[in-house]
N, C-alpha and C positions, 0 to 999 in steps of 0.2 A: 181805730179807723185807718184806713189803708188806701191811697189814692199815688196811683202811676210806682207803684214801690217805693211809696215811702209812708210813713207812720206819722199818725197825727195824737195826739190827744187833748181833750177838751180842758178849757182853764176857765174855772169858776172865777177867777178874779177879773178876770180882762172877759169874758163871757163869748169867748172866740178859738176855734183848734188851734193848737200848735204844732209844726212838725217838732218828731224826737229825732236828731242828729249823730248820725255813727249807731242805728240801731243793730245791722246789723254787725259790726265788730264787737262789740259791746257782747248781744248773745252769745257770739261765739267762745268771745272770753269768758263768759261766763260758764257756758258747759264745758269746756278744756278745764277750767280751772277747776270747778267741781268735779272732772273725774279725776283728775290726777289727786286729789287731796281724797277721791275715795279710792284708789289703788293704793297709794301709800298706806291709808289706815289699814288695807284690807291685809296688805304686807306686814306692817305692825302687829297686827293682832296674828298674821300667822306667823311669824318666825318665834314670839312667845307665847304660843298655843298651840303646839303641838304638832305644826308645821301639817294642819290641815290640806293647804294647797299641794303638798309632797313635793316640795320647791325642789329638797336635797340639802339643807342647811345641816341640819343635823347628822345626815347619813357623811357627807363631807367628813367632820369633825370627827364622826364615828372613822371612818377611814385614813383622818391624818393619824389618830392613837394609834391603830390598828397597824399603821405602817411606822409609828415610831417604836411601838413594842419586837416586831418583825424586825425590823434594825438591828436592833439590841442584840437578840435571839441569834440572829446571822454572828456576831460581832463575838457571841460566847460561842460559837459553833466555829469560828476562824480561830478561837483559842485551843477548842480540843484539837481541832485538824493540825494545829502547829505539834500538839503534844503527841499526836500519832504520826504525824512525819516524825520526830524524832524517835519513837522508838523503832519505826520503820528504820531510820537510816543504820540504829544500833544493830537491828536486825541481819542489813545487806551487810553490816562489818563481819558478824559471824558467819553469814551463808557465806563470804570469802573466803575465810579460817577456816570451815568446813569443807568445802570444795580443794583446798590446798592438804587438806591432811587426808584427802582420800582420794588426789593425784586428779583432780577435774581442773581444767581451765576457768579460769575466775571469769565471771561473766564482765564484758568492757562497757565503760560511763554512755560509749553512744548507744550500745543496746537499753539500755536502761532509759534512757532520755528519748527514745525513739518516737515517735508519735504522741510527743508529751507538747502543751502548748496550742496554738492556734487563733485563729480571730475569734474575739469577743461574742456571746453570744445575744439576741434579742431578746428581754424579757416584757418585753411590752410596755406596761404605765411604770415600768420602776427605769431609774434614769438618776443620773448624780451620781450619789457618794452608794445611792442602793445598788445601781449599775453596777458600780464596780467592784464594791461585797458580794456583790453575789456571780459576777466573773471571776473574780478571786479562789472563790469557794469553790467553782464550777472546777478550775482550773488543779484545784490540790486536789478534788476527789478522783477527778479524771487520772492522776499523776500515782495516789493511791493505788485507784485499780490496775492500775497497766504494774504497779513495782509486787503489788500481791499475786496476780497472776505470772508474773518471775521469778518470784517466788515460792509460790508453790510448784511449778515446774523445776527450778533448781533445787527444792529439798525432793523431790521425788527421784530427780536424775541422781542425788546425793546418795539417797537409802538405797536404790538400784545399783550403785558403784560400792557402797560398801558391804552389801550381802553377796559382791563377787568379789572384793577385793577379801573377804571375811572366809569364803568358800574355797578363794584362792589359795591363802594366805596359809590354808590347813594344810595346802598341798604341797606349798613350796621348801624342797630340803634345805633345814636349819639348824640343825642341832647336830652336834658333834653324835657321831656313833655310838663311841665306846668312849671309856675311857684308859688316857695314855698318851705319851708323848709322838709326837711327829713334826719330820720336818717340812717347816713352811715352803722350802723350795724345790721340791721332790716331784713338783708338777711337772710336766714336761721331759723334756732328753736329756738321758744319763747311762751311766751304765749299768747294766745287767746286774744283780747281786751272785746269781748263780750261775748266769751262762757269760760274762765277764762283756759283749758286745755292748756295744749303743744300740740304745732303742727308745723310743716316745714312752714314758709313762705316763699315763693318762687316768692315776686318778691319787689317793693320795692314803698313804699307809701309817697307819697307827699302832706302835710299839705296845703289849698288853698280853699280859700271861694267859694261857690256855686255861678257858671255860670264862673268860671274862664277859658280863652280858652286851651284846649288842642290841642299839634300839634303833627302831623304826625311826629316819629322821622327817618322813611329815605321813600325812593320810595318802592311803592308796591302796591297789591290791595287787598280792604278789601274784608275780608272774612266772616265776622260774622259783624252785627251792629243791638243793639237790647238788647231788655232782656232775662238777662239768666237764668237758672235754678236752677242757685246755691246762692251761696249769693253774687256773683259780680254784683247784679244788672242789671242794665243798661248798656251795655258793648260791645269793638270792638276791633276786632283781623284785622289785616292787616299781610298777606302776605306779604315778601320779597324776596322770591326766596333766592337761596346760601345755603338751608338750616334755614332760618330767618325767626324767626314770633313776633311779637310784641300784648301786650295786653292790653286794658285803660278799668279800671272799674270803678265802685260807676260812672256813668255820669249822667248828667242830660237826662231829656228828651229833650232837647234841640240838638239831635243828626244831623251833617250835611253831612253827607255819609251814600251811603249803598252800599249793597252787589252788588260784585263786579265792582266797581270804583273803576277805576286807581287814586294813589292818590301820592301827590312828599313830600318830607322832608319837611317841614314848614308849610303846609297846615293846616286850623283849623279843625280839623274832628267831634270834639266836644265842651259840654262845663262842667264844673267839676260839681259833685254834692252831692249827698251823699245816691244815692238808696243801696238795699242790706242791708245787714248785717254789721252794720259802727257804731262805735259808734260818729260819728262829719264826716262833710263836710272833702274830699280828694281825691286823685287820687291813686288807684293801677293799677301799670305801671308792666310789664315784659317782659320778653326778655327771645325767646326759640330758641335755637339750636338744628336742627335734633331732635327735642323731648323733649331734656335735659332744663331745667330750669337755665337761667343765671342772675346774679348777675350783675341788670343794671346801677351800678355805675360803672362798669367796662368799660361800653362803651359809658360814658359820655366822651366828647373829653374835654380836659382843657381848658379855658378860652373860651365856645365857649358859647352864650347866644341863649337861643330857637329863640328869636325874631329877634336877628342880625344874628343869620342864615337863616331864611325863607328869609329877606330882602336880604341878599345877595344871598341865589341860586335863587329867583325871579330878581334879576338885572341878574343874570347870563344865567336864561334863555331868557329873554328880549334879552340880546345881541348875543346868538345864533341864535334867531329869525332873527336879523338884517344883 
């Protein structure tokens, strides 16, 4: 019963209503209280039952694993990257050694570090100790590609220098002519042996009994074979390209090349003798650069003999062949 808002109820012992006192707090507590004790159950029962409500309880959990395994994963993948930086770094030691033995400037430490480094990157919900695994890692791949692509640019610049230092190297005069004695200092101004004046000699004479063979001292083709006008007699110029020209005088008539035939380092082109202006059987050899007259004990290589060099670049071309 309900009179001006408030609540009464009838008392069989006293035979007369009573008001009920704080009814409505009282309700209220009571429905608060009953739903909070059915949320709670209702949460109980879902977090071990299969997380019906799809709270996220479990996907959570699922996700700490899932990023402690990832961790881990990062942590052995920081381990190979160490192991391939260093064989990389083994790597730039020999691209140096390489580059120096086939006359290239060694690439310098600020090229190499150049665009290496930088601000940290964002990776979203990772942060901490994953942040920084995985800037870390960010940071050596990045360092990788830039030293690989240097890499491979300095072995290509490498192979391009040595298939001309290799083409080069066929052309450039090395090898004593003939054999026989000569003197080391014969280069330059002396006197005449048969017309008794001073005058430049300019190239360098090799003492050697007539019909002695002379050999081609690098690849080229000859350009003159024959007698000439002056007092070099009997006489052949060979072409080397690079700038390179090579000259054998006093020959016999016994000449085995002519004008233009390709001809390789070792080859007999002639045989020594003593036409011209000579006072005795010999070879005058020279060696001309762009023009310029060279001094061709300069370009005798040390310990290398005319005859075991033919034999060896003819084994070496043999096995090109093969």
């Amino acid at each position: 019963m309900k009179k001006k808002d408030k609540l009464f109820y009838y008392s069989h012992e006293t035979g007369t209503f009573k008001e009920i006192p704080g009814y409505r707090f009282k309700g209220l507590s009571l429905f608060f209280g009953s739903l909070v004790v059915a949320l709670c159950t209702i949460l109980i029962v879902n977090h071990f039952y299969y997380n019906f409500l799809d709270l996220g309880y479990r996907r959570a959990a699922f996700l700490e694993t899932e990023n402690k395994i990832l961790r881990e994963r990062v942590k052995s993948f920081e381990g190979q990257l160490q192991q391939i930086e260093h064989t990389l770094d083994e790597i730039v030691e020999r691209d140096s050694e390489l580059r120096l033995f086939v006359d290239l400037p060694m690439i310098d430490e600020d090229t190499r570090q150049a665009g290496v480094g930088g601000a940290s990157r964002d990776y979203g919900i990772a942060a901490g100790r994953s942040r920084e695994l995985l800037n870390r890692t960010h940071r050596w791949i990045e360092r990788l590609e830039r030293e690989l692509k240097i890499q491979h640019a300095s072995f290509a610049e490498i192979e391009e220098k040595y298939e001309f230092n290799d083409e080069f190297f066929r052309h450039l005069p090395a090898i004593k002519p003939a054999e026989g004695r000569y003197n080391p200092n014969s280069f330059g101004r002396r006197r005449h042996p048969v017309l008794g004046h001073m005058h430049v000699h300019e190239g360098l004479d090799i003492a050697c009994d007539v019909g002695t063979p002379v050999y081609a001292t690098a690849d080229g083709v000859v350009e003159l074979a024959g007698r000439s006008r002056g007092g070099y007699g009997r006489m052949i110029v060979i072409n080397h390209g690079y700038g390179y020209k090579t000259l054998y005088a006093h020959l016999s008539s016994d000449i085995k090349v002519r004008r233009g035939q390709r001809v390789e380092r070792g080859d007999v082109i002639a045989l020594s003798g003593r036409s011209g202006l000579v006072t005795g059987p010999h070879l005058h050899y020279e060696v001309v650069l762009n023009g310029v007259k060279q001094n061709p004990i300069d370009y005798f290589f040390d310990d290398i003999d005319y005859q075991e060099a033919r034999e060896q670049f003819a084994r070496g071309l043999e096995d090109n062949r093969e």
